[in-house]
Backbone bond lengths (Angstrom), bond angles and torsions (degrees), N, CA, C in turn:
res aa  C-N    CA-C-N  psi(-1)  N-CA   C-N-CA  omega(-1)  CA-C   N-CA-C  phi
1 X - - - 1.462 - - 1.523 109.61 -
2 X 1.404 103.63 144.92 1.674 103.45 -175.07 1.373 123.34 -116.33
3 X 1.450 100.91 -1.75 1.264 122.17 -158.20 1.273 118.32 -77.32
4 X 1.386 124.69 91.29 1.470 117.43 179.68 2.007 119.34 -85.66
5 X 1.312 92.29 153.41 1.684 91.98 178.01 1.441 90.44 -138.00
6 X 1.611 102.27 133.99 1.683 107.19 171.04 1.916 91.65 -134.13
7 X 1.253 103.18 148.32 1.893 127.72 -170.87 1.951 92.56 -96.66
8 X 0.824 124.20 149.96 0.979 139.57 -176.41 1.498 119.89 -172.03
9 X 2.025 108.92 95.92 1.884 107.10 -162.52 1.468 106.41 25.15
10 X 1.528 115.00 -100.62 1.955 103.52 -140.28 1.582 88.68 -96.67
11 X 1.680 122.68 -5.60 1.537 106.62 -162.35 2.011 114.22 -132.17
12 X 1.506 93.38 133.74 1.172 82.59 179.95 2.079 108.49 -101.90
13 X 1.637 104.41 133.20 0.990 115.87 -161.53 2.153 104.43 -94.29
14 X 1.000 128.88 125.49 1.627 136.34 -173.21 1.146 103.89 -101.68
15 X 1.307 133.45 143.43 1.845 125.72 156.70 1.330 102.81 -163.96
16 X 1.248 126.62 126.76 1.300 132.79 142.50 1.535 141.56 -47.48
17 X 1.143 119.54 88.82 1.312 142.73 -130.45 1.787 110.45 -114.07
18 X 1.872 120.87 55.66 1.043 122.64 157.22 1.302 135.66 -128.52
19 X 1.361 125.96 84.86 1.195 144.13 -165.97 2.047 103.09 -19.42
20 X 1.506 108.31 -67.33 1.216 126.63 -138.29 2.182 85.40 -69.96
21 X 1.495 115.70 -20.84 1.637 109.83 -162.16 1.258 92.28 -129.70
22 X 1.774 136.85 30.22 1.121 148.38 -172.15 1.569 120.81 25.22
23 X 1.426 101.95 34.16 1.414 125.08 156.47 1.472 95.52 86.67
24 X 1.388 105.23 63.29 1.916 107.51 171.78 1.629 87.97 -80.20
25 X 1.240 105.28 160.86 1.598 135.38 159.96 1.414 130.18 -83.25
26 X 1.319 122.28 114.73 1.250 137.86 -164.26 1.509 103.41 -77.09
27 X 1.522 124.82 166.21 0.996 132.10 173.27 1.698 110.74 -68.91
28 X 1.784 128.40 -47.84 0.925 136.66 170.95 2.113 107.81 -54.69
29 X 1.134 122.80 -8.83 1.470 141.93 -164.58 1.451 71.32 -82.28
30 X 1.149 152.61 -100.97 1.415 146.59 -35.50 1.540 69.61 -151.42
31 X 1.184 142.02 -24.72 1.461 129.38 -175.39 1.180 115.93 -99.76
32 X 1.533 117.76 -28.41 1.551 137.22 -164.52 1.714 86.98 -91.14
33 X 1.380 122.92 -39.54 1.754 116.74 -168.57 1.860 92.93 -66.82
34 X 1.270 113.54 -47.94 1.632 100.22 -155.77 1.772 88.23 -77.82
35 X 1.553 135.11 -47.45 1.577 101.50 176.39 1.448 115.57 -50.95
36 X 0.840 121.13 -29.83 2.173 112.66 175.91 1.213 90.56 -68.60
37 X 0.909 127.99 -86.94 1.420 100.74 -164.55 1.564 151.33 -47.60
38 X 1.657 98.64 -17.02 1.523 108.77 -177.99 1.700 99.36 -71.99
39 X 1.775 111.39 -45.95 1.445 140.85 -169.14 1.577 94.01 -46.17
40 X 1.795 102.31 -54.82 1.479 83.48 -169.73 1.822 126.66 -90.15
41 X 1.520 111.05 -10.15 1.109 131.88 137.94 1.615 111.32 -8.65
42 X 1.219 101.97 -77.48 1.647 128.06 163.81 1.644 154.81 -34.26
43 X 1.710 71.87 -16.49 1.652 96.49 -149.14 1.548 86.17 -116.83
44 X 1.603 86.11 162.44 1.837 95.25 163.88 1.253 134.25 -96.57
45 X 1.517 110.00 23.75 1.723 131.12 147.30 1.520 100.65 -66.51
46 X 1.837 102.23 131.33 1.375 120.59 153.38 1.249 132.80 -60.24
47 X 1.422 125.40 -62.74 1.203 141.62 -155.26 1.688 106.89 -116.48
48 X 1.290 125.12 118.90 1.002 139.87 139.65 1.828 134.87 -66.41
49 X 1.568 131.58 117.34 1.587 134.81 -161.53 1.151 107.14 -107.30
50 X 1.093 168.76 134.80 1.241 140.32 144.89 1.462 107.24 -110.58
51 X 0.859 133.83 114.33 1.852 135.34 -130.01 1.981 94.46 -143.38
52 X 1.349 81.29 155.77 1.815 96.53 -176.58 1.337 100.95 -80.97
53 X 1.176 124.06 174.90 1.853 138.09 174.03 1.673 84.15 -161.01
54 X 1.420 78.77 165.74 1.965 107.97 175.80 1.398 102.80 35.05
55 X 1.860 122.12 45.07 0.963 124.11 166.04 2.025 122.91 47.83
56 X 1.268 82.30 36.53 1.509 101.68 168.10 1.997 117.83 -150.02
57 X 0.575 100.68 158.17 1.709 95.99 157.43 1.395 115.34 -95.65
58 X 1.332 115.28 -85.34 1.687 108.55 -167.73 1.732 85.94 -155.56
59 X 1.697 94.16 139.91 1.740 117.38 170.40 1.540 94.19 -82.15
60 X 1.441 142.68 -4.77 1.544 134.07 -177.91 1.330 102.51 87.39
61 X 1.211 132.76 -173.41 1.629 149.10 -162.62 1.666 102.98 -64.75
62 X 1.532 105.41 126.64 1.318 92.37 178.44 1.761 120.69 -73.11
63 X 1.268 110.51 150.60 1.018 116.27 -175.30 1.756 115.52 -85.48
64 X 1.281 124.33 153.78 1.247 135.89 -179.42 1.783 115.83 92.46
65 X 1.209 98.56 -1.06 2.085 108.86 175.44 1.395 97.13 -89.65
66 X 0.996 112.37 179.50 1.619 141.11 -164.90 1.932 100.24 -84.93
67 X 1.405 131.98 65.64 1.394 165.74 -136.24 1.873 69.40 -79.60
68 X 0.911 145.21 -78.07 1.680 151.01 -83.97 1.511 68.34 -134.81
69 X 1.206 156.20 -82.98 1.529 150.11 -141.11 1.175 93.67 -77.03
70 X 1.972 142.51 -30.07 1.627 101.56 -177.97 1.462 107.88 -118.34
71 X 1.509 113.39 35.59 1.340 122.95 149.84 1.907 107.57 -26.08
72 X 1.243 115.80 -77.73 1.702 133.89 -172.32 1.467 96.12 -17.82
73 X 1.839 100.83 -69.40 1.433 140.65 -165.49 1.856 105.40 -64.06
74 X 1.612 108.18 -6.33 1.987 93.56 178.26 1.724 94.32 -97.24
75 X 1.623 97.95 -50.14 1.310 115.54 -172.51 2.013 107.48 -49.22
76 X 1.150 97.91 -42.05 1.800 97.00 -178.29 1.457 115.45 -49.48
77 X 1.359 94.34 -43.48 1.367 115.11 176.66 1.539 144.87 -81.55
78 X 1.202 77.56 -9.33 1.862 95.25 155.96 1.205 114.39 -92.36
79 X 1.717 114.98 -39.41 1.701 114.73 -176.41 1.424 87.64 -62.88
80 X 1.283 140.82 -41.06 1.390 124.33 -158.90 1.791 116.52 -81.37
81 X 1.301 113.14 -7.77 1.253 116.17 166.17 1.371 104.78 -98.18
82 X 1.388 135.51 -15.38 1.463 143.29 -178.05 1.897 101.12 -67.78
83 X 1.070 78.27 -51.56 2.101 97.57 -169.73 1.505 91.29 -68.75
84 X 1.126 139.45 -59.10 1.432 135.84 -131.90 1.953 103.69 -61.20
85 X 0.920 108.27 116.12 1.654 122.69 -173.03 1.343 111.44 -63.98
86 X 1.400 133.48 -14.65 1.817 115.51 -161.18 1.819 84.11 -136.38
87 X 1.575 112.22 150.99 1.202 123.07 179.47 1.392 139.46 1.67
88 X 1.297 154.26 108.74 1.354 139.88 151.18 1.185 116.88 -98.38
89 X 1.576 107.64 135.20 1.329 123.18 151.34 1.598 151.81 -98.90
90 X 1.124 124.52 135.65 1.782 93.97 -166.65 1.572 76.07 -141.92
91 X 1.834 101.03 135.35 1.036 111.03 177.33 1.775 104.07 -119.57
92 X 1.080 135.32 114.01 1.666 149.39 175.43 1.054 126.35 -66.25
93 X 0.912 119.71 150.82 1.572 118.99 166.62 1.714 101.18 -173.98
94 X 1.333 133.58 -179.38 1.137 148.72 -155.95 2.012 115.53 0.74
95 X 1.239 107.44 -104.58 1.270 117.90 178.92 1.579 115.93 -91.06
96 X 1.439 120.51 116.69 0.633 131.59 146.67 1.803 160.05 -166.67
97 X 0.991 96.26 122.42 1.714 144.93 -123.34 1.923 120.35 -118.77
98 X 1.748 93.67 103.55 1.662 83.83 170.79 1.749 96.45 100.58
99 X 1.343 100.57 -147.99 1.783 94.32 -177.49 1.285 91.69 -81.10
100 X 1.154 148.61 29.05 1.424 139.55 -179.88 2.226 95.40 -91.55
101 X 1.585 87.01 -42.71 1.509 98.93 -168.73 1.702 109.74 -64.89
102 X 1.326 97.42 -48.50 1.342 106.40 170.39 1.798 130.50 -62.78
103 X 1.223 101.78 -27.56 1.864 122.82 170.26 1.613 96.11 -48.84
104 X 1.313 124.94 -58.12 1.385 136.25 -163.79 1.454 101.93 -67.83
105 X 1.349 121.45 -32.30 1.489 114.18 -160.64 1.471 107.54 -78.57
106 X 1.367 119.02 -23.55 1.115 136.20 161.35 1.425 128.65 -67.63
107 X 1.182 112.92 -5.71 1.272 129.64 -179.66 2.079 101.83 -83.36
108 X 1.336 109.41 141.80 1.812 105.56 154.01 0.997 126.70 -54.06
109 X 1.505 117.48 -63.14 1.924 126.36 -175.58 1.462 94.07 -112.63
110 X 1.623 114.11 131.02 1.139 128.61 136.93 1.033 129.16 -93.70
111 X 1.724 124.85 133.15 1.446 120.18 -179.41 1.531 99.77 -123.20
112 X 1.088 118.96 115.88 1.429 107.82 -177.96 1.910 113.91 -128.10
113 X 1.291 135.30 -170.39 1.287 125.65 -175.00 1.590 105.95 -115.95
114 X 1.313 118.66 -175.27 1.374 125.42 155.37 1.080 108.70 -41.67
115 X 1.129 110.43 -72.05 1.568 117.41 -150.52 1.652 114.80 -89.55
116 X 1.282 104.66 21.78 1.436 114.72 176.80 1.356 101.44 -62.63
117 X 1.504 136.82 131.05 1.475 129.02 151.92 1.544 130.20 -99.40
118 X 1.635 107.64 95.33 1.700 100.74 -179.61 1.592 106.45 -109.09
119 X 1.975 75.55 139.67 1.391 101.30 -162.39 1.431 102.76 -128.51
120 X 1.574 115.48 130.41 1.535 117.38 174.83 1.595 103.32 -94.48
121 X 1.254 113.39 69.63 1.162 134.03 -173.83 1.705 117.64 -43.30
122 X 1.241 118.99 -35.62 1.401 124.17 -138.07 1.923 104.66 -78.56
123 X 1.450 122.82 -17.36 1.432 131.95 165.02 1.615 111.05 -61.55
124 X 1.640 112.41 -25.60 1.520 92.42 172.06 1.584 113.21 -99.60
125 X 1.211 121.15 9.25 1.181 128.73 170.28 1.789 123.95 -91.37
126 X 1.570 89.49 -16.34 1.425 90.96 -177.20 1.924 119.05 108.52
127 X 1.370 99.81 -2.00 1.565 109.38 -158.48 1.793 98.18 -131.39
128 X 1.449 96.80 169.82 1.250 93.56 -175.41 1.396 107.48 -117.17
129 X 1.474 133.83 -166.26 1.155 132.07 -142.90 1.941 90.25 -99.66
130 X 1.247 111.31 154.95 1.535 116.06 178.48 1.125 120.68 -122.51
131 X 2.185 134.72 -105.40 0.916 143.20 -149.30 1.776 112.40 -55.78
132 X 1.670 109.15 42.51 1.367 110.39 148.19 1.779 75.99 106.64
133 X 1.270 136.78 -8.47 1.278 133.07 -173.46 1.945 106.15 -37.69
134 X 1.216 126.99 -51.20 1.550 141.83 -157.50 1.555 95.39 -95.19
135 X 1.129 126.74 24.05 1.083 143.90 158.57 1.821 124.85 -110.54
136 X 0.901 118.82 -52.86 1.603 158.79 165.38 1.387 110.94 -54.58
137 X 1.141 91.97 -84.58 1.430 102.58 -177.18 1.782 126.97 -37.59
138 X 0.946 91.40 -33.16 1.532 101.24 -170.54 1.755 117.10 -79.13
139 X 1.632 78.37 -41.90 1.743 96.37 -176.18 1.650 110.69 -73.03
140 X 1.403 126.41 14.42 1.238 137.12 -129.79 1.608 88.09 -148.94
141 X 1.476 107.58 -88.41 1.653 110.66 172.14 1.344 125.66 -100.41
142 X 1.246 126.15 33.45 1.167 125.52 -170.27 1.861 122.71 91.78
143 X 1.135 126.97 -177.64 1.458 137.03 158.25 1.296 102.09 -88.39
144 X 1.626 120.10 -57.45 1.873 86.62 -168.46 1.195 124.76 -76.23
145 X 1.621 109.65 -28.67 1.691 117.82 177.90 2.006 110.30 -45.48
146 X 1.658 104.31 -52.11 1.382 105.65 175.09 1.322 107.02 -43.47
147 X 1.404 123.35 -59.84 1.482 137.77 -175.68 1.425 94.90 -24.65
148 X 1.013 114.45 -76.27 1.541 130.57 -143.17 1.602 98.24 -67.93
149 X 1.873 120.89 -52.06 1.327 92.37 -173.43 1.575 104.11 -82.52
150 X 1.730 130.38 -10.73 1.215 95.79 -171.83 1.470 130.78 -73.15
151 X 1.399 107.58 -16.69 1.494 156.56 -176.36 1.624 108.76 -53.93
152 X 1.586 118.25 -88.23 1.133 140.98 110.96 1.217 127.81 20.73
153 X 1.201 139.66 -57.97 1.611 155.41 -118.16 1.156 97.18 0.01
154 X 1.301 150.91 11.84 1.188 153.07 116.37 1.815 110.17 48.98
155 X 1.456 132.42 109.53 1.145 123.38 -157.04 1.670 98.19 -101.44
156 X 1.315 145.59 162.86 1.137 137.24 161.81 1.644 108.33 -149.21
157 X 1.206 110.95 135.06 1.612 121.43 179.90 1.500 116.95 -67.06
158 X 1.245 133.54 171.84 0.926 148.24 178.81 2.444 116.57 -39.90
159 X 1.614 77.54 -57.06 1.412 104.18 -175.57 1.491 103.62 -48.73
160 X 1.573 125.99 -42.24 1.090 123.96 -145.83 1.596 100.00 -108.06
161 X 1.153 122.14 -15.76 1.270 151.84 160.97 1.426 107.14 -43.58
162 X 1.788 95.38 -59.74 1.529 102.69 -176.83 1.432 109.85 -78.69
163 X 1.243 109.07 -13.75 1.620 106.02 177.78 1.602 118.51 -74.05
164 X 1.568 106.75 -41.26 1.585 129.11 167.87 1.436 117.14 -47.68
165 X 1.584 116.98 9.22 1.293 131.28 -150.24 1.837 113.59 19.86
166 X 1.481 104.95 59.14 1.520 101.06 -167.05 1.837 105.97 -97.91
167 X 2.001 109.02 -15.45 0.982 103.67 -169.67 1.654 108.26 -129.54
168 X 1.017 91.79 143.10 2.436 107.75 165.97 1.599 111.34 -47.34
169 X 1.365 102.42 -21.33 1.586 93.76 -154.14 1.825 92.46 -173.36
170 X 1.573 107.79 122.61 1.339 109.14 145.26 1.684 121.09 -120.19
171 X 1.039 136.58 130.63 1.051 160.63 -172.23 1.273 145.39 -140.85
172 X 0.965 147.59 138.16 1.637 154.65 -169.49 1.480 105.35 -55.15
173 X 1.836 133.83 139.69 1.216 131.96 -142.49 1.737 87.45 -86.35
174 X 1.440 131.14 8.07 1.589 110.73 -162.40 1.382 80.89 -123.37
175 X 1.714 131.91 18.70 1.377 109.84 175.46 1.684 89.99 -128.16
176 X 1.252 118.71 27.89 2.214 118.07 -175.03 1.420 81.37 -81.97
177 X 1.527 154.02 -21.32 1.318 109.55 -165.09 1.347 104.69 -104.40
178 X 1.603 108.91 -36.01 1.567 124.76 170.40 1.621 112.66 -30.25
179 X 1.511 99.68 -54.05 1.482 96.70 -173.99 1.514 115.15 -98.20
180 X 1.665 121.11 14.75 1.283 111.11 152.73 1.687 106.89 -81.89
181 X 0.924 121.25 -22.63 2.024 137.01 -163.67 1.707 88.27 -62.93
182 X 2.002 102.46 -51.27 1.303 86.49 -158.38 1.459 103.00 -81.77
183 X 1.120 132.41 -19.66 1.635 128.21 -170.61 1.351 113.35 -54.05
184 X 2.286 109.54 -44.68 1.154 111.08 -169.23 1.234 114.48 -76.02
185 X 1.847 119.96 3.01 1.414 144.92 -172.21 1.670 93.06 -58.18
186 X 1.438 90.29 -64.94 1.687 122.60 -144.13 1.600 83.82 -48.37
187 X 2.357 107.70 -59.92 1.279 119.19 -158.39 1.556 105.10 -37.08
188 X 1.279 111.70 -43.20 1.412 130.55 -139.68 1.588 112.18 -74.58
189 X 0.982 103.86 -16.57 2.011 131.63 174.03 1.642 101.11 -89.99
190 X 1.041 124.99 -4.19 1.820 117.38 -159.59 1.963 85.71 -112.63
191 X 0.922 116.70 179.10 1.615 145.33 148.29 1.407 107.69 -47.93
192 X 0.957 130.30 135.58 1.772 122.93 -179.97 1.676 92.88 -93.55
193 X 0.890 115.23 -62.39 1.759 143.17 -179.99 2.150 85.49 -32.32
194 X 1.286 110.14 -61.49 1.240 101.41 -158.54 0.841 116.17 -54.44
195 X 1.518 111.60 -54.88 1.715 133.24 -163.97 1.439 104.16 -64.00
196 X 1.627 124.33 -22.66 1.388 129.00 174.22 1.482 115.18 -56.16
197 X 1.733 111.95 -48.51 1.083 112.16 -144.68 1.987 98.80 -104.99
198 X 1.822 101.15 -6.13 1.481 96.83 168.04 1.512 105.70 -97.40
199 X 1.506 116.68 3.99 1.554 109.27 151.63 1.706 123.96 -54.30
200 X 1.555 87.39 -40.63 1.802 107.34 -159.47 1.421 114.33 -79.57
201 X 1.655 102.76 -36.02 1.473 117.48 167.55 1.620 121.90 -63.77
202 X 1.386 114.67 -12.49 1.400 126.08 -174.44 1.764 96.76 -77.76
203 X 1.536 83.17 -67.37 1.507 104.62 -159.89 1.413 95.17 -60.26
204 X 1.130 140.11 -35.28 1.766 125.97 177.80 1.856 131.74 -88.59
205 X 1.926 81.32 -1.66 1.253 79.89 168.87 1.692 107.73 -85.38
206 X 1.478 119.93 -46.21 1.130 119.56 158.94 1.699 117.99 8.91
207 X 1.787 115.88 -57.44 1.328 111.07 -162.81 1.590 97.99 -101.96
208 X 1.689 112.46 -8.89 1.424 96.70 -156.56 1.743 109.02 -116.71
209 X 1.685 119.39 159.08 1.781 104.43 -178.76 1.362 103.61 -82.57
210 X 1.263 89.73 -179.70 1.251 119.51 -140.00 1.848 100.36 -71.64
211 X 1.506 96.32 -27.29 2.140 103.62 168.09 1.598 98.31 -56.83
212 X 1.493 100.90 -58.10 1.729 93.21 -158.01 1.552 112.71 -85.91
213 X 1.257 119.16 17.27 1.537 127.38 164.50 1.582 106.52 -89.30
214 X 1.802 109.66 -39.81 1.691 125.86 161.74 1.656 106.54 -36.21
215 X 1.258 117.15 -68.26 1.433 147.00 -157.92 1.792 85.86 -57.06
216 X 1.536 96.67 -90.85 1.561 101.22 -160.97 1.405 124.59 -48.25
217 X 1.547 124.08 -16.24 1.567 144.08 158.87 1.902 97.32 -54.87
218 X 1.000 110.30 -51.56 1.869 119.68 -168.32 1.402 96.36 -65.20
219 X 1.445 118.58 -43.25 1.575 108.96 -170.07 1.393 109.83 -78.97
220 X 1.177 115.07 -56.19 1.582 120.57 157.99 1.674 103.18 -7.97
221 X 1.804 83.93 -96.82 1.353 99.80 -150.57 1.868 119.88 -51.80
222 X 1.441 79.94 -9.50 2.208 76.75 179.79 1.966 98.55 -94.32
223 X 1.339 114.34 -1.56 1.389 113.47 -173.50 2.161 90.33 -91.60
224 X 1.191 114.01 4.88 1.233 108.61 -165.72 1.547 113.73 -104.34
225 X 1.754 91.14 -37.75 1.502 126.62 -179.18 1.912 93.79 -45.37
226 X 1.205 112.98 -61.29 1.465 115.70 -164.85 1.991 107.51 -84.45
227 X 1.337 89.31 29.07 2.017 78.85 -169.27 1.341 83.28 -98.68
228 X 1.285 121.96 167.16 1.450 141.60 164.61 1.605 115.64 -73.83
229 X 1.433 113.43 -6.89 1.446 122.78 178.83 1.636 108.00 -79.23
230 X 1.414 111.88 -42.78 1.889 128.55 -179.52 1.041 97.84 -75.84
231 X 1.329 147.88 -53.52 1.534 153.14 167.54 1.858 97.86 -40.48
232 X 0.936 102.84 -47.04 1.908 88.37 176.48 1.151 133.60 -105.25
233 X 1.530 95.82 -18.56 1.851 95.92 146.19 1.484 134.00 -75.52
234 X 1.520 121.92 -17.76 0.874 115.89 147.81 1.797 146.21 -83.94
235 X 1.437 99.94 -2.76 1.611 102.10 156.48 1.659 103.35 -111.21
236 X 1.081 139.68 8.11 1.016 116.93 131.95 1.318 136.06 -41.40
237 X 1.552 82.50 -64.61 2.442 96.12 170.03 1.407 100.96 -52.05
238 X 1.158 142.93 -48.80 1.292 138.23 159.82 1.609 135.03 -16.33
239 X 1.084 91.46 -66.63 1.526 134.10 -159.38 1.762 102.39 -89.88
240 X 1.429 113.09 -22.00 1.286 125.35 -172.82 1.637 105.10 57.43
241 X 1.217 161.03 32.87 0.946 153.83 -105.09 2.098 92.57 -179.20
242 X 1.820 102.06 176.30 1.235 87.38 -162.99 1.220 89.09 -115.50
243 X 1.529 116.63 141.41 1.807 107.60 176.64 1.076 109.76 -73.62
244 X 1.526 118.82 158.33 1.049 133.93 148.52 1.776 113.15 -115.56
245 X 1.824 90.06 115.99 1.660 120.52 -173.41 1.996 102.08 -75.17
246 X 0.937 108.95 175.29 1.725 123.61 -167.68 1.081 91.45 -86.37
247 X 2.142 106.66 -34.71 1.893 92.52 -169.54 1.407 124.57 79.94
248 X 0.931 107.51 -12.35 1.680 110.04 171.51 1.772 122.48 -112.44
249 X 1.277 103.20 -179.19 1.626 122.04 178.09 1.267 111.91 -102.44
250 X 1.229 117.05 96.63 1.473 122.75 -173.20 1.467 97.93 -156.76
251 X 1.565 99.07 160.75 1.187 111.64 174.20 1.867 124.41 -84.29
């Protein structure tokens, strides 16, 4: 297993951590990533990272294990970064490739570098695309653009990435943590509660029309009216002054 998790105050930080296979993902990875994530789901950490080491992110699933038995075990683990309600981050750098590419797409903010390489690798391997990638992808750059790199395996750098409007942030590899510090800055001034639930409203409008995207905004937003978070953002606006939010995950 390669899978490291380090806690850090409000954030817990993930990385796949093997120099010699530029940090492919093990089969035992794929079970240990979705409990971190449900755990921290759970927890009263904000921010979730899942960040590059050894100047790569992830080569994707290692190759030569039993591919076909932890199918269950990739897929769990994407629904479990799919579901997870409070911030993601994925910070990039060199290779990354396979469900490694797709891990990120699932992510909120991408910050990645120039020289990041994402690759929908899995056509020169013989396999097709997985951790929810042919899902993502599309809704992201289009249908034909997906076409082309999943098709293709087609490699593209950082730059073009940012052009694909795929990323939050491109930047130089000695400023990926600086400018995750400052993003969770920005979060850290907002409603925690809010920013949760216009995560959730995104992602469900995704499946739903355009009445019941109407609807679930109405239920929301009158469940917000009575929170103690709108009560202080609005005498804040008042008050001209800076709120201070509860900060937490609550309803």
């Amino acid at each position: 297993m390669v899978l490291e998790a380090e806690y850090k105050d409000k954030t817990l930080v993930l990385k796949f951590n093997d120099k010699n296979t530029k940090n492919s993902i093990t089969s035992n990875d794929w079970i240990e990533f979705r409990k971190k994530v449900e755990e921290f789901d759970n927890s009263d950490f904000k921010y979730l990272i899942i960040s590059q080491v050894n100047e790569n992110f992830s080569s994707g699933a290692q190759l030569g294990q039993n591919l076909s038995a932890q199918m269950d075990n990739v897929s769990a683990a994407a629904k479990a970064l799919w579901d997870c309600r409070k911030p993601v981050i994925s910070l990039v750098d060199g290779i990354c490739a396979g469900a490694g590419s797709n891990m990120i797409l699932l992510s909120d903010f991408i910050i990645a570098t120039p020289r990041t390489r994402f690759i929908e690798v899995f056509a020169r391997r013989g396999l097709v695309v997985d951790f929810a990638g042919s899902w993502t992808l599309p809704r992201i750059v289009g249908v034909q653009k997906a076409k082309e790199l999943t098709m293709t395996a087609k490699e593209i750098d950082g730059q073009t990435m940012f052009d694909l409007n795929m990323l939050y942030k491109l930047v130089e590899p000695n400023h990926l943590e600086s400018e995750a510090t400052d993003l969770m800055g920005q979060l850290d001034k907002l409603s925690f509660i809010s920013i949760c639930m216009n995560k959730e409203q995104i992602k469900n409008g995704l499946n739903k029309t355009f009445s019941e995207s109407l609807e679930l905004e109405g239920l929301n937003q009158n469940s917000r009216f009575i929170h103690s978070d709108a009560a202080e953002g609005m005498m804040a606006f008042l008050d001209k002054s800076t709120p201070n939010y509860k900060n937490t995950f609550d309803a």
